[in-house]
C-alpha positions as CSV (number, residue, x, y, z in Angstrom):
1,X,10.1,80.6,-11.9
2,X,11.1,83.4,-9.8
3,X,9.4,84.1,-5.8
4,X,7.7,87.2,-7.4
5,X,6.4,85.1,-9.9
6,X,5.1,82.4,-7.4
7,X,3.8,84.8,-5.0
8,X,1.6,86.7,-7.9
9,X,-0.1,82.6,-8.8
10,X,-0.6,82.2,-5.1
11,X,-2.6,85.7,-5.0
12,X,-4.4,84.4,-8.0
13,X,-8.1,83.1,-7.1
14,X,-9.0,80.8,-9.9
15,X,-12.5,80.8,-10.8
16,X,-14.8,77.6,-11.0
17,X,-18.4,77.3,-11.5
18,X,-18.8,73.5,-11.2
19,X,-19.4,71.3,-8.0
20,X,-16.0,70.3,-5.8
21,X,-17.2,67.0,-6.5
22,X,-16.7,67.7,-10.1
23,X,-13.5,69.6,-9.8
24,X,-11.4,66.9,-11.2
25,X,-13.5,66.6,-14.1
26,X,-12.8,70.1,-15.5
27,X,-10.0,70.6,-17.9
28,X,-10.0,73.9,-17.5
29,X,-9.2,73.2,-13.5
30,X,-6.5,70.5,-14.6
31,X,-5.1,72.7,-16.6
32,X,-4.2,75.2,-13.8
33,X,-3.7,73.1,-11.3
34,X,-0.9,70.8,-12.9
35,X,1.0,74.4,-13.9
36,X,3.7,75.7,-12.4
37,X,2.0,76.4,-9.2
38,X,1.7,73.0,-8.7
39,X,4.9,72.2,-9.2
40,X,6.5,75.4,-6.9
41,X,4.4,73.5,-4.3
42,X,5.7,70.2,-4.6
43,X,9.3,71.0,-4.8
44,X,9.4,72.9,-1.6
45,X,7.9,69.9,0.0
46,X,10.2,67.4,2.7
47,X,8.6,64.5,0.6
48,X,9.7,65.5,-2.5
49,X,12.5,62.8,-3.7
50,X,13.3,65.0,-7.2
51,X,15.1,67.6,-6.1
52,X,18.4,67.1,-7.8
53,X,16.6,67.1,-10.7
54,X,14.4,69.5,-13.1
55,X,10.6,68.8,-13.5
56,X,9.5,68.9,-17.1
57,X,6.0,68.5,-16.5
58,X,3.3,67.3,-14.1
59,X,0.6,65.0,-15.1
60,X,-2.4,63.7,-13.0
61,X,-1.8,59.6,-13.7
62,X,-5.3,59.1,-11.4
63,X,-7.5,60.4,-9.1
64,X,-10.2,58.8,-6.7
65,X,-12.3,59.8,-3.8
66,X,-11.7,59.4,-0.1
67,X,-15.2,60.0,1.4
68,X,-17.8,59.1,3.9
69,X,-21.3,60.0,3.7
70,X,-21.8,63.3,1.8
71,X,-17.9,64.5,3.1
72,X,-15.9,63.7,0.0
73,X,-11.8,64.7,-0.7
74,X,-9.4,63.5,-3.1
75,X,-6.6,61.2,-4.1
76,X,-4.2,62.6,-6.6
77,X,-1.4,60.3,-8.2
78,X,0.8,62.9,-9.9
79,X,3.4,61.4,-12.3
80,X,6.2,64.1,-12.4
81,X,8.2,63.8,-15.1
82,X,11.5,65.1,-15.0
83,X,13.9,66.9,-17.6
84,X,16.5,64.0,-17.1
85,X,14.2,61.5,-18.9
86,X,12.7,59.8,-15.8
87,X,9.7,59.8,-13.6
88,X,7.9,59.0,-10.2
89,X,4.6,58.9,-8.8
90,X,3.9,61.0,-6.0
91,X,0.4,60.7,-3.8
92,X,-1.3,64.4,-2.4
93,X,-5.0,64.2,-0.4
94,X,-6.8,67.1,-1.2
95,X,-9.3,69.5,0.7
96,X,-11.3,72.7,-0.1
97,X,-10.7,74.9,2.8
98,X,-13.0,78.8,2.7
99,X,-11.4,79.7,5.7
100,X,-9.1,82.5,5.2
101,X,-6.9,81.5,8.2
102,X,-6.6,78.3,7.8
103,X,-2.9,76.2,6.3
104,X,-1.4,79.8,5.4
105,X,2.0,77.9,5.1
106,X,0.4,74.9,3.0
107,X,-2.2,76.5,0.3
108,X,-1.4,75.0,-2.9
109,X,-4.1,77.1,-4.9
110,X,-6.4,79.6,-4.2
111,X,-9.5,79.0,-5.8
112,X,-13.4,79.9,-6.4
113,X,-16.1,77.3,-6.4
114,X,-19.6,78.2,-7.1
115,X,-18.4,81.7,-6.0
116,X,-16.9,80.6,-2.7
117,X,-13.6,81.2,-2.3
118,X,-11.0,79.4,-0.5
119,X,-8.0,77.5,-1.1
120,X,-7.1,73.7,-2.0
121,X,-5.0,72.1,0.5
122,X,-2.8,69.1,1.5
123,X,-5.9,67.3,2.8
124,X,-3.8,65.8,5.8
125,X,-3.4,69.5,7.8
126,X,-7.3,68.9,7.8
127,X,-8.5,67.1,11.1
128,X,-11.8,66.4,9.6
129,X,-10.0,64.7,6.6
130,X,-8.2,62.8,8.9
131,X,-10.7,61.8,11.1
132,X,-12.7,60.5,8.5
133,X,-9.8,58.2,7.2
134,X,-9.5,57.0,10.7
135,X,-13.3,55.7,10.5
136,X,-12.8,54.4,7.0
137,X,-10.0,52.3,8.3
138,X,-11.4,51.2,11.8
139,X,-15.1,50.3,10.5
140,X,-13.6,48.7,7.4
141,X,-15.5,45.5,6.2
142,X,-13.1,42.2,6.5
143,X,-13.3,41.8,2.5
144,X,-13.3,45.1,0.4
145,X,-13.7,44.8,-3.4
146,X,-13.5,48.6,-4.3
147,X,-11.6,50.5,-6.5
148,X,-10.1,51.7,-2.9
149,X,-9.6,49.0,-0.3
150,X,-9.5,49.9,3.3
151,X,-8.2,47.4,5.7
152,X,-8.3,46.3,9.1
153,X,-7.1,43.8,10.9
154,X,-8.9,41.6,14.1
155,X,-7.0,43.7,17.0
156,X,-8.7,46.9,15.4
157,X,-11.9,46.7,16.6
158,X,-14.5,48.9,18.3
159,X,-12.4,52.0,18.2
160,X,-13.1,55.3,18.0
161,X,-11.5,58.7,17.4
162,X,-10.8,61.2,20.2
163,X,-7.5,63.3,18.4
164,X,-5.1,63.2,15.7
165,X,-2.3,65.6,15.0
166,X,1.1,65.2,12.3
167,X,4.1,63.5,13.3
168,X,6.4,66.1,11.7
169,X,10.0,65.8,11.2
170,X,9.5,63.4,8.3
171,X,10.6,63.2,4.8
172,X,9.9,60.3,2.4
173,X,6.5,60.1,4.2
174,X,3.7,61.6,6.0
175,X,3.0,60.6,9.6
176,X,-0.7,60.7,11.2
177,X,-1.2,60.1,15.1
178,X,-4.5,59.4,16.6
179,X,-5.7,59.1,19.7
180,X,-2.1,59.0,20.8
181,X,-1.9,55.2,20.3
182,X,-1.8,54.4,16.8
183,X,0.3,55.6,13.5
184,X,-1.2,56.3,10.2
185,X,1.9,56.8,7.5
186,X,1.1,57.6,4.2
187,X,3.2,57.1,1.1
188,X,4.5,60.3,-0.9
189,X,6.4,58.5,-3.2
190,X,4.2,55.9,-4.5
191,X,4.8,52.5,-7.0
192,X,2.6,49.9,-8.8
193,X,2.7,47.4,-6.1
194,X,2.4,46.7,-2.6
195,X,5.1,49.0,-0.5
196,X,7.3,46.5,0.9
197,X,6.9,48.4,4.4
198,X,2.9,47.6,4.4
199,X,3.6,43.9,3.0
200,X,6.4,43.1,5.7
201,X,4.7,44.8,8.5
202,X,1.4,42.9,7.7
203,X,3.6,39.9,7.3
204,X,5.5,39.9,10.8
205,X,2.6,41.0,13.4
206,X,-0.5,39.3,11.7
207,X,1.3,36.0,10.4
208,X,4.2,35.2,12.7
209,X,3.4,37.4,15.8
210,X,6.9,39.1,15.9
211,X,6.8,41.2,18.9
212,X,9.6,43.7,17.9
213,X,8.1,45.6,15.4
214,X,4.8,47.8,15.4
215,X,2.0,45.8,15.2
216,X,0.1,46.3,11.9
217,X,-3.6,47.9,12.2
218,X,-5.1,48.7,8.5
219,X,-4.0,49.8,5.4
220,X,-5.6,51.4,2.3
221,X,-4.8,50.3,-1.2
222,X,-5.8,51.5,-4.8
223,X,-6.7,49.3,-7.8
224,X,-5.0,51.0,-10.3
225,X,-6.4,51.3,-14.3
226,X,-3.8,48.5,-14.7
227,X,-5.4,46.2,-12.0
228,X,-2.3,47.1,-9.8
229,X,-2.4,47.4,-6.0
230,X,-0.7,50.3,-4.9
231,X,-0.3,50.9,-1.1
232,X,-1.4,54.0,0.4
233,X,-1.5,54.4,3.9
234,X,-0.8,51.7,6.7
235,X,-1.9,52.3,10.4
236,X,0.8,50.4,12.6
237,X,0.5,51.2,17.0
238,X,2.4,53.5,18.4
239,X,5.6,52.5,20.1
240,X,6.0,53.9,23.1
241,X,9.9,55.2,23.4
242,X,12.9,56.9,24.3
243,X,14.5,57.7,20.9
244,X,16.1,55.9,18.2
245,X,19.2,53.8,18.4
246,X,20.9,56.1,16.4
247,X,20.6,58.7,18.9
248,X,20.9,56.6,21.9
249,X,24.0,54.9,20.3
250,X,25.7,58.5,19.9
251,X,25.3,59.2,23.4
252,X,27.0,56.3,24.9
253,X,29.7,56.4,22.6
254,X,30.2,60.1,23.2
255,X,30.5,58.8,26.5
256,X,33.0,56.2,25.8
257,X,35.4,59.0,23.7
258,X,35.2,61.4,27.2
259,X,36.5,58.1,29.0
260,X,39.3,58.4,26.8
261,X,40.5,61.7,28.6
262,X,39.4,61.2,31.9
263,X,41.2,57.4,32.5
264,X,44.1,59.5,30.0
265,X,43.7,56.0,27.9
266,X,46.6,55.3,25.8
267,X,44.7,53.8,22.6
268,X,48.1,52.5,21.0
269,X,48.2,50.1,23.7
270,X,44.6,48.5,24.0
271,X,44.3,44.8,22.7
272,X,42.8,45.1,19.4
273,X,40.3,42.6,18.4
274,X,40.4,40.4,14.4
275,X,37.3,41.6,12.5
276,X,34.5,40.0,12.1
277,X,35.0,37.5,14.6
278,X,32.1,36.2,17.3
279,X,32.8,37.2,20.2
280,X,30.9,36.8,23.8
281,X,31.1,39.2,26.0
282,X,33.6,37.2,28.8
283,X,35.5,36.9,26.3
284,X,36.4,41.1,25.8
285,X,39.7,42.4,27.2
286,X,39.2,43.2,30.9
287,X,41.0,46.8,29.3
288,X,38.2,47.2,26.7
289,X,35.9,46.8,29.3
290,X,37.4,49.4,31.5
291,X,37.2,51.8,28.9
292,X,34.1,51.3,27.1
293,X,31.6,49.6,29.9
294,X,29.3,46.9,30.0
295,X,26.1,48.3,29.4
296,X,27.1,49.2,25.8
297,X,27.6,45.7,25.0
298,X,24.7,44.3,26.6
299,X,22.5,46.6,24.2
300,X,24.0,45.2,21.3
301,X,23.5,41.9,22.1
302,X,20.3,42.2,22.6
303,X,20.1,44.1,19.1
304,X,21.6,41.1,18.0
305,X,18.8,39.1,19.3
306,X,16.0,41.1,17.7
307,X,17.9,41.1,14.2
308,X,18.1,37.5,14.4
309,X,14.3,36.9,15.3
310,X,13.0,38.9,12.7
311,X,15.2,36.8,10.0
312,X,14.2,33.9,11.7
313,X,10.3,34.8,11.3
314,X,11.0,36.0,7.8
315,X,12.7,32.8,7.1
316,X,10.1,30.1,8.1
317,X,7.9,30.9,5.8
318,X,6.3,28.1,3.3
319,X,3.2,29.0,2.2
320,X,3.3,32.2,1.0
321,X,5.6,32.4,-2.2
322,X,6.5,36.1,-1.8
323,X,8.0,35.4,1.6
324,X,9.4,31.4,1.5
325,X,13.1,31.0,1.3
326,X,15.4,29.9,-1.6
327,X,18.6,29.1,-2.8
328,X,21.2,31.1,-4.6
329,X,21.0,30.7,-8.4
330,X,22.2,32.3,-11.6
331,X,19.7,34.9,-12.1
332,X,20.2,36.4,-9.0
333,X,23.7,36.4,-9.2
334,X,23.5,38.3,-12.6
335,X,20.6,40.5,-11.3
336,X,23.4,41.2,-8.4
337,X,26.1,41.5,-10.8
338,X,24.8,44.1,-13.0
339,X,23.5,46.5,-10.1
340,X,27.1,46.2,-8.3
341,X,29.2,46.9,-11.3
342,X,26.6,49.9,-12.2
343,X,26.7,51.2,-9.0
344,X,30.2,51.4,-8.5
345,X,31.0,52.7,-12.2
346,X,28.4,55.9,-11.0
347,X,30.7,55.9,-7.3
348,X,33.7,56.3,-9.6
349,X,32.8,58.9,-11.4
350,X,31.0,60.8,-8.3
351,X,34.8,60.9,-6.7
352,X,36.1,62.1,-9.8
353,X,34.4,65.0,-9.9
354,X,34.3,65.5,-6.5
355,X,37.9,65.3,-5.1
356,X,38.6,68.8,-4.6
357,X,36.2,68.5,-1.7
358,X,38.1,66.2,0.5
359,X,40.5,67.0,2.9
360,X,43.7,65.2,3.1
361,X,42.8,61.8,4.5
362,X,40.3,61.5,2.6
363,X,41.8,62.3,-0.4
364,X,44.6,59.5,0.5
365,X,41.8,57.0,1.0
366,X,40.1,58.5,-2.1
367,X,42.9,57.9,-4.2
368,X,43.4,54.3,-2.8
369,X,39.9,53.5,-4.0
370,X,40.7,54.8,-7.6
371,X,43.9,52.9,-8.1
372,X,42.3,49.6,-6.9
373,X,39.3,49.7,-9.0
374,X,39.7,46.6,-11.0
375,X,40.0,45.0,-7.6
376,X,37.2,45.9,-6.2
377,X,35.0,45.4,-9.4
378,X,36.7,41.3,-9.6
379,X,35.2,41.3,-6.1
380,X,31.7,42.0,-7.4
381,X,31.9,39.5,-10.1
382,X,33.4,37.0,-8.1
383,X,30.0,36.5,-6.7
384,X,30.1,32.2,-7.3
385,X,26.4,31.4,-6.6
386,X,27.2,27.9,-7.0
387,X,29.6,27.5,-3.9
388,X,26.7,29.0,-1.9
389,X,24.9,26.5,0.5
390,X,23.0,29.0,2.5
391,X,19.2,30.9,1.3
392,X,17.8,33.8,0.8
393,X,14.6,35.3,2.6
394,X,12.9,39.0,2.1
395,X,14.7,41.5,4.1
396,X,14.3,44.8,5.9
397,X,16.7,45.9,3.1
398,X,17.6,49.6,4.7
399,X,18.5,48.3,8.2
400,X,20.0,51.1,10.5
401,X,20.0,52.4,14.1
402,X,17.7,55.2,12.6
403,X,15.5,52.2,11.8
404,X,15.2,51.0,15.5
405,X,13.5,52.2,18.5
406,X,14.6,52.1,22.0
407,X,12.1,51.2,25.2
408,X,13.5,50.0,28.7
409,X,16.5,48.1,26.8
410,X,14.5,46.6,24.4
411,X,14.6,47.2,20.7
412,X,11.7,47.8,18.2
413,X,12.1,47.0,14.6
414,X,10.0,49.4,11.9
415,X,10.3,51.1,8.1
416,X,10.4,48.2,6.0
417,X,10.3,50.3,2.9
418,X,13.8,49.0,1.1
419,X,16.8,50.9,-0.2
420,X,15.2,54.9,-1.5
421,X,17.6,54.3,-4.7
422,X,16.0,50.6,-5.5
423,X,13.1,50.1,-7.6
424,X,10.4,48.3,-5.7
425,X,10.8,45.1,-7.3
426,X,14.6,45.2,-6.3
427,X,13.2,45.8,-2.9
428,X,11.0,42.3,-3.1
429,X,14.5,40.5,-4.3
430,X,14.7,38.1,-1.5
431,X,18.5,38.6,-0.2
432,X,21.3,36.9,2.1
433,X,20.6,38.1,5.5
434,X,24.0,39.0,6.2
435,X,22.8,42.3,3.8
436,X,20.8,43.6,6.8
437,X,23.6,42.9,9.3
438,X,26.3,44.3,6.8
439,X,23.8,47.8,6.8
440,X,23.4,47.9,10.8
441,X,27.6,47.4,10.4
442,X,27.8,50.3,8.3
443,X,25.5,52.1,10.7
444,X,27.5,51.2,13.9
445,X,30.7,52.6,12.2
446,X,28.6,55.7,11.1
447,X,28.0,56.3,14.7
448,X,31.2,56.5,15.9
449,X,32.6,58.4,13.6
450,X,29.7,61.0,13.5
451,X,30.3,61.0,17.6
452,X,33.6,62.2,16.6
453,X,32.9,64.6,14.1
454,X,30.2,66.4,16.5
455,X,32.3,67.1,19.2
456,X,35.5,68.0,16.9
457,X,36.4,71.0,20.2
458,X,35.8,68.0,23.0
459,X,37.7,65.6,22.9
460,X,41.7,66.3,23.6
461,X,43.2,63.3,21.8
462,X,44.4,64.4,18.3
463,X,41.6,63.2,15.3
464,X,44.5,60.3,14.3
465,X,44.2,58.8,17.6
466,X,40.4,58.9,18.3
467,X,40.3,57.0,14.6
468,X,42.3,54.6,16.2
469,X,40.2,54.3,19.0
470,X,36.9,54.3,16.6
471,X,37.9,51.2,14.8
472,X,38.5,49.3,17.7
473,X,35.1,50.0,19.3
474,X,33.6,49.6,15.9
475,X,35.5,45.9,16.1
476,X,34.6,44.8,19.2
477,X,30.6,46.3,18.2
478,X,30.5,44.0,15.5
479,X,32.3,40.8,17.1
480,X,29.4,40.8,20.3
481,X,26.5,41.1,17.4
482,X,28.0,38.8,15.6
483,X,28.2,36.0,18.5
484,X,25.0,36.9,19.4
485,X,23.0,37.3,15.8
486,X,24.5,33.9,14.7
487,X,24.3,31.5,17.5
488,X,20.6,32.5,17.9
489,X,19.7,31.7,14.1
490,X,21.8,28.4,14.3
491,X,19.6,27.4,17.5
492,X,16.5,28.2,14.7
493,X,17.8,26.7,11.8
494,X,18.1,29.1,9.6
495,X,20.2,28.4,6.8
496,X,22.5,31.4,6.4
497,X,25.6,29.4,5.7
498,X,28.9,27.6,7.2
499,X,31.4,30.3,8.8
500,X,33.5,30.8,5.2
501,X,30.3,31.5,3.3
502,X,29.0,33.5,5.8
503,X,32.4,35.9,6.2
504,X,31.8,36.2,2.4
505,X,28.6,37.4,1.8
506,X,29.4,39.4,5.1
507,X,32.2,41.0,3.3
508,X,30.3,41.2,0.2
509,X,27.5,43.5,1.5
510,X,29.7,45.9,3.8
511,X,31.3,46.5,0.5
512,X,28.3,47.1,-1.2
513,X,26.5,49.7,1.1
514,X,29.8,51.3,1.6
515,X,29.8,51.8,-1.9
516,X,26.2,53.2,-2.2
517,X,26.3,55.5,1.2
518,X,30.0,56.7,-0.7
519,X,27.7,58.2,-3.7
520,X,25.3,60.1,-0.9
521,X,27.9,61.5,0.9
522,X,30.3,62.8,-1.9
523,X,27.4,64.8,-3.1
524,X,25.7,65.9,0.2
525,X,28.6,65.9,3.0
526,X,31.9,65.5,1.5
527,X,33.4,66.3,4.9
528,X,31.7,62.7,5.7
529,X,32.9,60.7,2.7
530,X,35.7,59.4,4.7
531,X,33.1,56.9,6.6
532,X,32.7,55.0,3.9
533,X,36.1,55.4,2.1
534,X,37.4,54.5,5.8
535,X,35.0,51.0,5.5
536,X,36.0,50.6,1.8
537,X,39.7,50.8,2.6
538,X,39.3,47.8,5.5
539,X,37.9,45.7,3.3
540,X,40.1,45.7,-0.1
541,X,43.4,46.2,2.5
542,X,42.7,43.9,5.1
């Protein structure tokens, strides 16, 4: 549909002569809303996971009303089905606004009820909507047997609403702050189950007090027609902070590449450290040290700390059967098996069609990857589950610096949603730890490299040198997070292996999430794709 086209639906008032509490009874209303000007609306929206693909059709899967006394809005689930033969459930609160003024950039259809006219709206840009669901959450009764469940928990007590405002910047999500202390995010994309972010957050700050993560608040949940609980919304506190990791890590090691030219560093002769090998910090090069610093180091090991506490909390579980460890056994390693080979057959075909994109190096490492295929696939299905001594627990699953907040030197753990491309069962497979430490790997070497990329007119060593220099801070990274993370879950006894088994399934899942960021990259940043071709080449030539 063309702009004039959406610009004539949008100056459309629909007419209605039926209650708003009714609204969603109408079929004459369905039938407009769930048109084409629905679907112009959704697509344009940050949220909106479909948008490599072509909608078919919209369909409204259920509805239900969030409401307090006579104030009353509503729940959409939308199933948008797509042209590709595949679907997902999306979640959109929704107001009746009169005011002409009001949301001018986020009307999704003017409308007429009872001969008032107005618009309906993303309920959320409403600060009475989200007031309301702050009250709903905070005076929530300790058992709720409703078709919608609101939830609090014992901290959340005797509070009550002075401000709320949106997050912004978001995408997969939707971001509420109130009162300047506490963060309500609701799901776009939704699933029939609990989100893993919701269940894990609950998990961590109400059961095992882990103090690195936002401490969970409320929640709100649907019962589903199929008796399903589908997760909503879930307050968590605010974190007070000074960024990311991923932006605090880019600094310093924009930093460290400067150093380069000012101590005129000759990188060809620093000591280079053996991969994947613990290492404490008295034990780094005095020349490392010289060039990099301390503090850099000290950050990591204290990231190192904070991974390892929340696997530790996550792996002394034995009550509840969703979150108590096991051991390897055949049906995971054919459920493993199956989404590996799949996975890389897609990445194959992705670089295929994609070469003409790369530049030279790439291309070289591109080319690498293509003529050692059957290698790489024998290294999937090598997986022996049987030689495997160590267990499984649940795990954050899409661990990264962007993942991780920063306060006074301290790290704070949050988004426990899963991989975006895993159904949210996968996402409940309980997995080898190492698979959250192979992902903050993969971010550590995204950093660096990105820190070169963004400063391309900066730094005055040629781009073959300051990759030189990348791969040695990206080994000595991983080497202090690795002494660290592993003697401080030995000291807990949790069973992540002996040192062989541990290398492998270290090895295993760098591979692995190399291999899935290579697919993102290829088809969003191509000038990028030679992070993970750089990650995939260490680990087949090395």
């Amino acid at each position: 549909m063309g702009e004039n086209a959406i610009d004539s639906n949008l100056a459309t008032v629909y007419n209605f002569d039926v209650a708003w509490e009714e609204l969603l009874d109408n079929k004459d209303f369905l039938k407009v809303f769930l048109s084409d000007v629905l679907e112009n609306y959704i697509v344009k929206q940050r949220w909106f996971g479909g948008k490599a693909s072509k909608i078919k059709y919209i369909e409204l899967s259920e509805y239900f009303r969030i409401q307090q006394h006579n104030e009353v809005y509503f729940g959409l689930i939308l199933e948008v089905d797509f042209v590709e033969a595949f679907f997902h459930h999306y979640f959109i609160p929704i107001a009746f606004v009169s005011d002409e003024n009001f949301a001018k950039k986020d009307r999704i259809l003017p409308i007429s009820i009872k001969n008032q006219e107005g618009f309906i709206i993303d309920a959320v840009n409403l600060e009475a909507f989200r007031k309301l669901v702050f009250e709903r959450i905070s005076n929530a009764e300790l058992i709720d047997k409703t078709k919608v469940q609101y939830h609090k928990s014992e901290i959340f007590t005797n509070i009550e609403y002075k401000s709320s405002k949106l997050m912004g910047l978001e995408q997969s999500n939707t971001s509420l702050i109130f009162n300047d202390k506490y963060v309500l995010k609701f799901f776009r994309r939704i699933f029939a189950n609990k989100n893993p972010d919701y269940e894990m957050n609950r998990f961590l700050t109400d059961k095992k007090d882990f103090k690195n993560t936002p401490r969970y608040l409320g929640s709100i949940n649907l019962i589903d027609q199929d008796e399903e609980v589908v997760t909503i919304a879930v307050m968590q506190e605010l974190i007070a902070n000074e960024g990311d990791a991923w932006d605090v890590f880019l600094n310093i090691i924009d930093t460290v590449f400067e150093t380069l030219d000012a101590k005129n560093i000759d990188v060809n002769n620093l000591p280079e450290p053996e991969l994947y090998k613990s290492l404490k910090i008295h034990d780094i090069p005095h020349r490392i040290i010289d060039w990099v610093g301390l503090s850099i180091f000290l950050k990591i090991k204290v990231l190192a700390k904070r991974t390892a506490e929340m696997h530790i909390n996550l792996g002394s579980e034995f009550e509840d059967t969703a979150f108590t460890p096991t051991h390897f056994n055949g049906d995971y390693s054919v459920w493993l098996k199956n989404r590996m080979i799949y996975q890389f057959q897609n990445r194959l075909n992705t670089i295929e069609n994609n070469l003409h994109k790369l530049d030279e190096y790439s291309i070289e490492l591109a080319k690498d990857l293509l003529s050692k295929k059957s290698l790489i696939r024998s290294k999937f299905l090598k997986f022996d589950w049987t030689k495997l001594k160590g267990e499984r627990i649940r795990v954050h699953g899409d661990y990264h610096l962007g993942q991780i907040l920063v306060q006074n030197d301290d790290f704070y753990i949050l988004d426990f949603e899963g991989e975006p491309e895993s159904t949210i069962r996968d996402r409940q497979v309980k997995q080898p730890p190492m698979k959250d430490v192979a992902g903050l790997f993969r971010s550590f070497h995204y950093a660096i490299y990105a820190t070169i990329f963004n400063n391309k007119e900066k730094y005055k060593q040629p781009q073959a040198q300051l990759f030189e220099a990348a791969e040695l801070l990206y080994g000595y990274f991983t080497g202090v997070f690795l002494g660290t993370y592993i003697n401080t879950v030995e000291q807990a006894n949790l069973n992540i292996g002996y040192s062989q088994e541990r290398n492998f399934m270290l090895e295993y899942c760098l591979l692995e999430k190399a291999i899935y960021e290579l697919g993102y990259e290829l088809n969003s940043r191509p000038t990028w794709a030679v992070i993970p071709l750089k990650g995939i080449s260490n680990l087949i030539n090395n």
